[in-house]
C-alpha positions in Angstrom: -26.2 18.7 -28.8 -26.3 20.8 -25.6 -29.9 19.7 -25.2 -28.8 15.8 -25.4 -26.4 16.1 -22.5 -28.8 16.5 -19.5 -30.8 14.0 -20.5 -27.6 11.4 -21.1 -26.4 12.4 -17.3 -29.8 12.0 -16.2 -29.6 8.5 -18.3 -26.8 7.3 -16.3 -27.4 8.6 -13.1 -30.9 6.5 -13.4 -28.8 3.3 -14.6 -26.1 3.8 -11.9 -29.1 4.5 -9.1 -30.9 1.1 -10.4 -27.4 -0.8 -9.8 -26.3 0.5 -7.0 -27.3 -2.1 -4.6 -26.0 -4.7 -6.9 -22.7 -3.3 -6.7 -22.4 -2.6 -3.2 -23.3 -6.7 -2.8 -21.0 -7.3 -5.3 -18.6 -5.4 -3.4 -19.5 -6.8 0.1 -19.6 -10.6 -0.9 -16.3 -10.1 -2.7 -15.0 -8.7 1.0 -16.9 -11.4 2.4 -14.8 -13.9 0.7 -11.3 -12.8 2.1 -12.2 -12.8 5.8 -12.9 -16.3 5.4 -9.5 -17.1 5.5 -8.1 -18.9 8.5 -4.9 -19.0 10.5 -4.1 -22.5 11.6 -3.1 -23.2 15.3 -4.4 -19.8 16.8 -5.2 -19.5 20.3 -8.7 -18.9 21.9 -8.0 -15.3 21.9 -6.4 -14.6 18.8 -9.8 -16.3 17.2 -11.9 -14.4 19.7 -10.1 -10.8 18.5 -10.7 -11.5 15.2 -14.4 -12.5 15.5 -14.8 -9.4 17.2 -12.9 -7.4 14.2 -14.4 -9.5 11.6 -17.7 -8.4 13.1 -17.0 -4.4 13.4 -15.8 -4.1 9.9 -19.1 -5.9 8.5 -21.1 -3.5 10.1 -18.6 -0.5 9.0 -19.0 -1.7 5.0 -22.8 -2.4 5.5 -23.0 1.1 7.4 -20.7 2.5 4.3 -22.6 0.9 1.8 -26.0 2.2 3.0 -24.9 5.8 3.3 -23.6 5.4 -0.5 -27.0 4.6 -1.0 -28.9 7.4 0.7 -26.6 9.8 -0.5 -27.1 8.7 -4.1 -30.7 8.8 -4.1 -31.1 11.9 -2.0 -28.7 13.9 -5.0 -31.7 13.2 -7.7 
């Protein structure tokens, strides 16, 4: 039984490596979907600030999502 563990682990670690950019889509569009929301009757300003915000956090996930990446490949 001892034998049959390291090649489960290395079983899931090739399943979870083959969907991880699947899942860290998954996890972006879902993101995605709730900045979308709108404020009615903002100023110029307030729209402006969040465009700007809206914009940093994208790259922040993305930047998050490809380190998860790296780092997952680079541990096999």
């Amino acid at each position: 039984m001892d034998e049959d563990l390291p090649e489960s682990v290395k079983k899931c670690l090739d399943l979870l490596e083959e969907n991880m950019g699947i899942l860290a889509d998954l996890e972006f569009d879902l993101d995605d979907e709730k900045e979308d929301e709108l404020t009615p009757d903002m100023e110029l300003h307030n729209l402006f600030d969040m465009t700007e915000d809206v914009a940093e956090s994208s790259k922040l996930k993305r930047a998050e999502s490809n380190f998860a990446r790296r780092q997952s490949e680079n541990s096999l």
